[in-house]
MARZANU-89941 format. One line per field, with one value per residue (C-alpha): residue in one letter; residue number from 1; x negated, y negated, z negated. Coordinates in steps of 0.5 Angstrom, whole numbers. Layout:
residues N
gumar <- [a,...]
pake <- [NUM,...]
c1 <- [X,...]
c2 <- [Y,...]
c3 <- [Z,...]
***
This chain:
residues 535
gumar <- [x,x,x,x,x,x,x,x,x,x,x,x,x,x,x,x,x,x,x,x,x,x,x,x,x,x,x,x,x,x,x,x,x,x,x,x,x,x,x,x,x,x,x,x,x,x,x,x,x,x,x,x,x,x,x,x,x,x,x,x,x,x,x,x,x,x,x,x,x,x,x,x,x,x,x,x,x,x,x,x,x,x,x,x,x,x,x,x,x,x,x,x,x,x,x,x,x,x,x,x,x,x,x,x,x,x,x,x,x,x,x,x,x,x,x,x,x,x,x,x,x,x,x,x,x,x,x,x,x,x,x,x,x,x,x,x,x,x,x,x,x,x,x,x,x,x,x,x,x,x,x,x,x,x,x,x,x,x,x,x,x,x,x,x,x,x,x,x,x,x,x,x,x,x,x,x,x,x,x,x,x,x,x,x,x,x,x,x,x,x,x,x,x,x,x,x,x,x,x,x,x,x,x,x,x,x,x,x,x,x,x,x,x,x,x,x,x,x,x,x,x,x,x,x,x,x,x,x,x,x,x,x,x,x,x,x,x,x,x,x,x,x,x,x,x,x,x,x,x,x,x,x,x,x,x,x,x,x,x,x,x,x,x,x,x,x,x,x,x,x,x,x,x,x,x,x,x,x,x,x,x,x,x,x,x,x,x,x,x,x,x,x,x,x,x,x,x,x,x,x,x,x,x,x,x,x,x,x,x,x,x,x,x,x,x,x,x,x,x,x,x,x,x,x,x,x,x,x,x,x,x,x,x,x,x,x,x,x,x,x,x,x,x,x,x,x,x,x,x,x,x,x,x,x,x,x,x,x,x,x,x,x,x,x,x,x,x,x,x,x,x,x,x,x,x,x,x,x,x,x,x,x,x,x,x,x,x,x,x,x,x,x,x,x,x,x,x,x,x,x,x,x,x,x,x,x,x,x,x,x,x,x,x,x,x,x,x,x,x,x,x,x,x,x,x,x,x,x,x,x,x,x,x,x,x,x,x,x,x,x,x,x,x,x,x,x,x,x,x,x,x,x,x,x,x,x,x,x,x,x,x,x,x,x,x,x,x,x,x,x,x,x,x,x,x,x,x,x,x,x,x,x,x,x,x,x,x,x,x,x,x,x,x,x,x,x,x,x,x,x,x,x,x,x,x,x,x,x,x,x,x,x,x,x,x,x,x,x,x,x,x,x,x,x,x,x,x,x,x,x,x,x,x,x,x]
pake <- [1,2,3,4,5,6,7,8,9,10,11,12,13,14,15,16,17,18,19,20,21,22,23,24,25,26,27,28,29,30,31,32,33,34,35,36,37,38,39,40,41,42,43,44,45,46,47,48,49,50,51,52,53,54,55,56,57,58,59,60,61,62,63,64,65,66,67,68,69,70,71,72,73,74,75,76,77,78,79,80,81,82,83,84,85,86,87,88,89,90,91,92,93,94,95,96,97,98,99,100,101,102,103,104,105,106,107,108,109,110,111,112,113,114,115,116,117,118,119,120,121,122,123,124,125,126,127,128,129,130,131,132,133,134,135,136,137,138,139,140,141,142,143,144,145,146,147,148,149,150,151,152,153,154,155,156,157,158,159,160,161,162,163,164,165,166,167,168,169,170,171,172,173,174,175,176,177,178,179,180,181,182,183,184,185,186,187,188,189,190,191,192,193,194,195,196,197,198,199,200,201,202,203,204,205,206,207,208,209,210,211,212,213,214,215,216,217,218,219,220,221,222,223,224,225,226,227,228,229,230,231,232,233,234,235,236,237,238,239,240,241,242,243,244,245,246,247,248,249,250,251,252,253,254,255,256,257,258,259,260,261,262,263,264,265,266,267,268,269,270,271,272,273,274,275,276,277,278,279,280,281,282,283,284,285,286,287,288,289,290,291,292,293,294,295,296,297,298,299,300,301,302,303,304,305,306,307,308,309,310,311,312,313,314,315,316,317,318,319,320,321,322,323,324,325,326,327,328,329,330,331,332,333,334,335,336,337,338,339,340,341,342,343,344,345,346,347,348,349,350,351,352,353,354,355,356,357,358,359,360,361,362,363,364,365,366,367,368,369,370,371,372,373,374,375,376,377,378,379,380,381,382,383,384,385,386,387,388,389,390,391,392,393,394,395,396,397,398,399,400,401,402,403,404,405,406,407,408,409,410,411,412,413,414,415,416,417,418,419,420,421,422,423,424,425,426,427,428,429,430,431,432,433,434,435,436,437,438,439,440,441,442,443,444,445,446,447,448,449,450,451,452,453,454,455,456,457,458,459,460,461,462,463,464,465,466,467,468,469,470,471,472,473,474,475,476,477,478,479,480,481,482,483,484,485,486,487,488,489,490,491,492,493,494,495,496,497,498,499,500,501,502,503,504,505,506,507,508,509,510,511,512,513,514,515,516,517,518,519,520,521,522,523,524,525,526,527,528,529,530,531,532,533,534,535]
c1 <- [-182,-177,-171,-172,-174,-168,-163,-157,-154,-147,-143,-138,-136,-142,-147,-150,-148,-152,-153,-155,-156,-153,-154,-154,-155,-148,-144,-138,-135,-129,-128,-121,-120,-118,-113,-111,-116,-116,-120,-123,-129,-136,-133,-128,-122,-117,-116,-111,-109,-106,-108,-104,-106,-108,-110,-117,-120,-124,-128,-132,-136,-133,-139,-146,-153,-159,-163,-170,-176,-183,-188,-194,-199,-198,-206,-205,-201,-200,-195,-201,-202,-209,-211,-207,-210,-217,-216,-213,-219,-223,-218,-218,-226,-223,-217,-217,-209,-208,-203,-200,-192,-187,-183,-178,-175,-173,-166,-159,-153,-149,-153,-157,-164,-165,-172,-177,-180,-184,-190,-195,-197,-202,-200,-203,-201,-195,-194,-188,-189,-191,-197,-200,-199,-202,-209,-210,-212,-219,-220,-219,-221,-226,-224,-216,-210,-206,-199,-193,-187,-182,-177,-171,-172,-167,-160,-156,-149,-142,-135,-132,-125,-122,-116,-112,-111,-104,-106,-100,-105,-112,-117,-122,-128,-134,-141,-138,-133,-131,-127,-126,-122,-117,-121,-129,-128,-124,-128,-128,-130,-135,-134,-139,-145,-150,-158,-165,-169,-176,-179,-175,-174,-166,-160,-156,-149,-145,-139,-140,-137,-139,-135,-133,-134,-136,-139,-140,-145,-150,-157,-162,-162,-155,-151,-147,-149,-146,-148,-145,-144,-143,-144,-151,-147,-143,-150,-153,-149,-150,-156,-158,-154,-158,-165,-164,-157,-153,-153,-158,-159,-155,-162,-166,-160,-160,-169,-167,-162,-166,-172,-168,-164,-171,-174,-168,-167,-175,-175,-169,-172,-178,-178,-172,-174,-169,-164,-157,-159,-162,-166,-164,-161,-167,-172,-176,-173,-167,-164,-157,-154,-147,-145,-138,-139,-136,-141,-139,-145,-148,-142,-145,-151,-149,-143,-149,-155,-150,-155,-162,-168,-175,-180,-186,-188,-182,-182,-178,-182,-182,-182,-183,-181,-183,-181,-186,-193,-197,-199,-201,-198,-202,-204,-198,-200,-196,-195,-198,-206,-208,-205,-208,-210,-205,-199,-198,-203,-203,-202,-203,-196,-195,-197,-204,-209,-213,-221,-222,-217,-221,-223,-219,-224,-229,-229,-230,-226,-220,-222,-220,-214,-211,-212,-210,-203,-204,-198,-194,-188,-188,-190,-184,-185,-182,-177,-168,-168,-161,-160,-163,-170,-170,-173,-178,-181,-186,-190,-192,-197,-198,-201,-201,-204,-206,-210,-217,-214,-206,-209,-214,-207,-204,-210,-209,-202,-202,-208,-209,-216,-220,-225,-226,-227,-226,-232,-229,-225,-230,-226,-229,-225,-220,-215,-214,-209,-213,-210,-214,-214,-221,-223,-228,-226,-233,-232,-236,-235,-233,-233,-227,-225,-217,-215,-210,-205,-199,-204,-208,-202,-198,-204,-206,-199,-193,-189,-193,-197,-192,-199,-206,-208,-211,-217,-220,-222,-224,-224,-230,-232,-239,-242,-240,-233,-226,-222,-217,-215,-212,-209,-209,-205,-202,-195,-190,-191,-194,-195,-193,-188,-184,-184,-177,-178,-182,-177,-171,-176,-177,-170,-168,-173,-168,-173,-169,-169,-173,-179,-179,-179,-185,-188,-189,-190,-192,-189,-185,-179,-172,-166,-160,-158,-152,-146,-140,-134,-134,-129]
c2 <- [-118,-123,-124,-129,-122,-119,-116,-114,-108,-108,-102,-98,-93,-93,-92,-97,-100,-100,-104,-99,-103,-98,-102,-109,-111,-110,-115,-113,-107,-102,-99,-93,-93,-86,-89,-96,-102,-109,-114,-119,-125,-125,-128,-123,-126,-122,-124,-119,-113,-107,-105,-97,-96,-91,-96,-98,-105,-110,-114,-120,-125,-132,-136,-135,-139,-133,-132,-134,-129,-127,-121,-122,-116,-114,-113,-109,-108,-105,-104,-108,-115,-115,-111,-114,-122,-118,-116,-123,-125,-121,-122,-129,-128,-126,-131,-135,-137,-130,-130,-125,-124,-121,-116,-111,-113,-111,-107,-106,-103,-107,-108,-103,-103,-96,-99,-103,-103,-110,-109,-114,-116,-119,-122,-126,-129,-131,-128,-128,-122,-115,-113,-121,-119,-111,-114,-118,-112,-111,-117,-113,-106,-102,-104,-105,-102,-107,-106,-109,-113,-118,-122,-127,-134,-136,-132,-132,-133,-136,-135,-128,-125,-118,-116,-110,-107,-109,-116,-115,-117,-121,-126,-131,-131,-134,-130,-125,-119,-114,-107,-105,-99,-97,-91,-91,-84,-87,-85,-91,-89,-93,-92,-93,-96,-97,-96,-96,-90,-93,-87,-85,-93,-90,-94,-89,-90,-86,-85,-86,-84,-88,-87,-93,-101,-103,-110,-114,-120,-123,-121,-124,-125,-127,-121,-116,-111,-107,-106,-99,-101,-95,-92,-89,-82,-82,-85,-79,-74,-76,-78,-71,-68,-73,-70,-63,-61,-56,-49,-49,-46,-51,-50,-54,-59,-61,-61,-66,-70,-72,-74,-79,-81,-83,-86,-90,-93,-94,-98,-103,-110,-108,-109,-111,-118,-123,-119,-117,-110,-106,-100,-99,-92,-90,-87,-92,-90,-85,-82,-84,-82,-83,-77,-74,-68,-63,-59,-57,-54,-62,-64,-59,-61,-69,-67,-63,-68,-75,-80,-76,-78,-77,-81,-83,-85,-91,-93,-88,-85,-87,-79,-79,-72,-71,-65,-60,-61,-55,-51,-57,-64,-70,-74,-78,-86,-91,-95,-93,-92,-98,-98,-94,-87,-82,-80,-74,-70,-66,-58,-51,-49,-42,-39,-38,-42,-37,-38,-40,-46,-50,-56,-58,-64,-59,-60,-53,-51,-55,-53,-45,-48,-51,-46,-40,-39,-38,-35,-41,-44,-48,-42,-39,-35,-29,-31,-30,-37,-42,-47,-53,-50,-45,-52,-54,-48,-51,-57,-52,-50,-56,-58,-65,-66,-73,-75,-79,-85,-85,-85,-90,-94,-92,-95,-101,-102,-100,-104,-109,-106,-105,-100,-98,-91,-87,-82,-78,-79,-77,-75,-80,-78,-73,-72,-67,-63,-65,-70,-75,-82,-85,-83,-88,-88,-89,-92,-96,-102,-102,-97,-99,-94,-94,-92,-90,-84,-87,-92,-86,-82,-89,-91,-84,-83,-86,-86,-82,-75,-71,-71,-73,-67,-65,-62,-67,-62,-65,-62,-65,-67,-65,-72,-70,-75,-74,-72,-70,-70,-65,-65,-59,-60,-58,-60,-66,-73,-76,-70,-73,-71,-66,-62,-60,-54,-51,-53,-49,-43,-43,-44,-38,-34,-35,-42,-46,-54,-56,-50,-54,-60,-58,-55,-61,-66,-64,-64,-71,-72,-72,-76,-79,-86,-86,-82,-82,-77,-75,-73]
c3 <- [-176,-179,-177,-171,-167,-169,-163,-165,-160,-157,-159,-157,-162,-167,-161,-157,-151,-144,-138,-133,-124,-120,-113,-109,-102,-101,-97,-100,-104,-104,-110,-114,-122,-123,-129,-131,-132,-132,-129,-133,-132,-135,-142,-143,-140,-136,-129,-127,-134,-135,-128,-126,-119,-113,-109,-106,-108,-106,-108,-102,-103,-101,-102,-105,-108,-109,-115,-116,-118,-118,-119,-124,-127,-133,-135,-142,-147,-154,-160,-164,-164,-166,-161,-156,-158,-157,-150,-149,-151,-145,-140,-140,-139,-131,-130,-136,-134,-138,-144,-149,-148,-154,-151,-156,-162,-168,-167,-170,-169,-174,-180,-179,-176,-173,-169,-169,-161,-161,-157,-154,-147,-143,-137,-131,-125,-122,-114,-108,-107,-109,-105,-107,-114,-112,-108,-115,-119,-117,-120,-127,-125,-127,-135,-134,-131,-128,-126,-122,-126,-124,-127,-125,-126,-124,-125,-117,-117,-113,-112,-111,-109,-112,-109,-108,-101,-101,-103,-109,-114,-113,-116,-115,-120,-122,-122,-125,-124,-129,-127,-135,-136,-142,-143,-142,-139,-134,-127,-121,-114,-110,-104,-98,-102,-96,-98,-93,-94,-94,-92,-86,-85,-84,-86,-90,-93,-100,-104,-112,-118,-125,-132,-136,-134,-128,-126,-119,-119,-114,-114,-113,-105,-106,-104,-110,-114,-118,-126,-130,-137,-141,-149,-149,-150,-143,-140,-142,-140,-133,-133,-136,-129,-125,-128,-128,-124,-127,-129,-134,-142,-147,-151,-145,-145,-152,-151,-145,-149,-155,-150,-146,-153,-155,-148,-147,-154,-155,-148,-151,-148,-144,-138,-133,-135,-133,-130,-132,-134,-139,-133,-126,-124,-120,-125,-127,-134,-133,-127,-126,-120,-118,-116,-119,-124,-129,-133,-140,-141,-142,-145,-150,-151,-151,-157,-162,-161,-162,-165,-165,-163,-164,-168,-169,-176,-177,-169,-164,-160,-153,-151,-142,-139,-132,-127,-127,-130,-126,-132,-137,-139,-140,-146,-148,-150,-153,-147,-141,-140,-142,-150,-156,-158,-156,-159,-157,-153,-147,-148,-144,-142,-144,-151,-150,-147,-142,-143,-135,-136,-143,-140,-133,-134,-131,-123,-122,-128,-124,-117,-120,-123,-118,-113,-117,-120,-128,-132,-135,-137,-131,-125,-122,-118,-120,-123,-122,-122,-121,-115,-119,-121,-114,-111,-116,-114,-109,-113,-117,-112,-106,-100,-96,-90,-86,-81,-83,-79,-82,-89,-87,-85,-92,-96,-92,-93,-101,-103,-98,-97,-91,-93,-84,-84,-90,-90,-97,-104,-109,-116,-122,-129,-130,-135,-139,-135,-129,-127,-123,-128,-123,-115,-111,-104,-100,-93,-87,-90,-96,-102,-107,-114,-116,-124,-126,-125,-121,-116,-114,-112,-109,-105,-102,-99,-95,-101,-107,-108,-111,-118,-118,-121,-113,-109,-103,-96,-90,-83,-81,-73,-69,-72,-80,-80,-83,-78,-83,-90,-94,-101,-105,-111,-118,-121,-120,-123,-128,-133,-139,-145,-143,-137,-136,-131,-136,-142,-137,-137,-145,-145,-141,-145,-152,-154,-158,-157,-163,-160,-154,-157,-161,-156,-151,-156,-162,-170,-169,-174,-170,-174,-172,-172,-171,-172,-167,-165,-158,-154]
***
């Protein structure tokens, strides 16, 4: 591509900087540096510097104006744009108001391109919300498998004030704050970040803990959020304690760290439209929680893979992982189920593939598996294990019960359709770990089919299924209805790339990191494109 798709990455010390949304709806924060900062405006210009303090910090909104956004379906998308203007072509048959975006670009750290990650998307509608956007999809099954985006069209923004709590020291500013401290290792404190939990429909309230820049803004409803701008390295380093906790062997640590490396540095400029950050913190990419850590082993494990990431042919490859596969990962696509032929193909986890499990396409087959439990990597029982992989252990093997009625309110919720009575779930296509890509729910007033791992699981629970790769069993009345419905299943996640509780056991059994990568994805070359020194 030429240069006008060029994207010049911001660095620190060689490496590329990113911008990671730790949390918003806050009317106010309260935040410690644990060392000397400054505090500076959005164009890097120091309000108050040279900042050695114990004291807390405040900053409050003094006046606010919100952002605007909107959500819209992402119908298909691939790194090739013959095939992307093709399918344009087939989707503008359903709504003819479909268009092709470009997302990624060719990247630099300096003069030197290190990836190019453009890919074309086919994009339909504009929506309020996210369930005017999620009752569209219908209209595009059974041929695609449409998801959710959203971007911000119109950047938030106000006055804010930043002061000390002996109101010494204190500022106003426009839009944007920034907390920059002298050292990018420096921790800052923030305290009492209030979040609800959807599930329990409860409002609950923590302390966090962030290395580096630390930035409050406005968020699209007009109330703070905060950014944590950190090297690539230091996000790493609590992004592998956020995805698999301490105590772990060196060798998974490194498997891990060239994973996430890779995941993060393929994603550059693919989702997050609009906003002011790279990814979020929750796990739509990498996990990256606030919690305050020492681990020296992942300090270890950073230090010796620095810079190295997988590719695939000239592009690095977008290399997913996921918690605990039940026994067989999933084919590994370039972008989602909806691109090109796999790059990397789902794989038995363990040395050798027992005759009874060739085919988990094969209902009978999958039935057998999933209510066995073979010898693989990822089956724990048995095993002396550490706290972080002790609780693993129960979505190895799993149940989940609901009655016939609050499933059918689920469904209604989920998809926005009333299917009446739900008389039974039938599988239509399976993956090649099992795992459910199509079901039909068959109902008394409608019968409507799902596609897609991740809208199967998301539309059959109140938060998810912990996979798809499950059993349907009804307990059914005198009259032959449902009166409930139990889940039967194997494995948490989507099943792609690596499982990180299998890559732990292959670890604790002496494999080294470029066995485990070669087992989960294949012969795919790792290099560096970078070199730095770190602490």
């Amino acid at each position: 591509m030429g240069n006008n798709t060029r994207k010049d990455l911001k660095t620190h010390d060689g490496q590329p900087v990113f911008r990671i949304g730790i949390f918003n709806g806050q009317e106010y924060i309260d935040f410690r540096v644990m060392g000397k900062f400054s505090v500076m405006d959005r164009e890097g210009n120091q309000l108050i510097s040279n900042v050695e303090s114990d004291l807390k910090w405040r900053v409050k909104i003094k006046e606010s104006r919100p952002g605007k956004e909107h959500y819209f379906l992402i119908v298909y998308e691939s790194y090739h744009k013959a095939q992307a203007e093709q399918k344009l072509e087939q989707i503008q048959k359903i709504d003819p108001t479909a268009k092709m975006i470009e997302l990624g670009a060719d990247l630099y750290l300096g003069e030197r391109r290190v990836n190019t990650n453009i890919k074309y998307v086919v994009t339909v509608g504009s929506y309020p919300s996210e369930m005017a956007a999620r009752r569209e999809f219908k209209r595009f099954q059974p041929d695609f498998i449409p998801y959710v985006d959203k971007e911000t069209t119109q950047e938030p923004g106000g006055q804010l004030e930043i002061f000390d709590a002996e109101y010494e020291k204190s500022a106003d500013v426009t839009d944007v704050v920034r907390i920059v401290p002298a050292d990018v290792e420096t921790k800052t404190k923030i305290f009492g970040v209030r979040s609800f939990d959807d599930i329990l429909q409860k409002e609950h309230s923590r302390d966090l803990v962030f290395n580096g820049t630390i930035e409050f803004r406005f968020d699209n409803q007009g109330n703070l959020r905060g950014v944590s701008e950190v090297p690539l390295e230091t996000y790493l380093k609590r992004v592998l304690y956020s995805e698999a906790g301490s105590g772990l062997p060196l060798e998974f640590y490194k498997s891990l760290a060239i994973v996430a490396r890779s995941e993060a540095m393929a994603r550059i400029g693919h989702r997050r439209l609009g906003d002011p950050f790279d990814y979020c913190h929750t796990g739509e990419t990498l996990r990256y929680f606030g919690d305050d850590f020492e681990d020296e082993t992942i300090e270890k494990a950073v230090l010796k893979t620095a810079g190295q990431v997988m590719f695939n042919g000239n592009r690095i490859s977008d290399t997913p992982f996921h918690l605990i596969c039940g026994g067989h990962t999933e084919d590994g696509y370039g972008v989602r189920e909806n691109g090109d032929e796999p790059i990397f193909k789902g794989r038995y986890d363990w040395h050798t593939v027992p005759e009874d499990f060739t085919s988990l396409q094969d209902e009978d087959m999958v039935r057998k598996w999933i209510l066995s439990r073979p010898d693989t990597w990822s089956n724990l029982k048995g095993r002396k294990l550490p706290p972080s992989l002790e609780q693993v252990k129960k979505y190895f093997r799993w149940e989940m019960d609901y009655s016939r009625r609050e499933l059918e309110e689920i469904i209604r919720k989920k998809t926005g359709e009333d299917i009446g009575i739900l008389f039974e779930i039938i599988p239509i296509t399976r993956g090649c770990s099992g795992r459910l890509m199509e079901i039909e729910l068959i109902g008394s007033l409608k019968n409507y089919r799902i596609r897609g791992e991740f809208n199967i699981r998301e539309a059959l629970a109140h938060d998810y299924l912990p996979s798809s790769c499950f059993l349907v069993e009804r307990e059914l009345d005198e009259t032959g209805t449902p009166i409930s419905f139990t889940f039967v299943g194997a494995g948490h996640g989507h099943g792609v790339g690596m499982c990180k509780t299998g890559a732990a056991i292959m670890a604790m059994e002496k494999h080294k990191s470029s066995e485990i990568l070669e087992h989960y994805f294949g012969a795919k070359e790792v290099k560096s494109i970078y070199k730095i020194n770190l602490k």
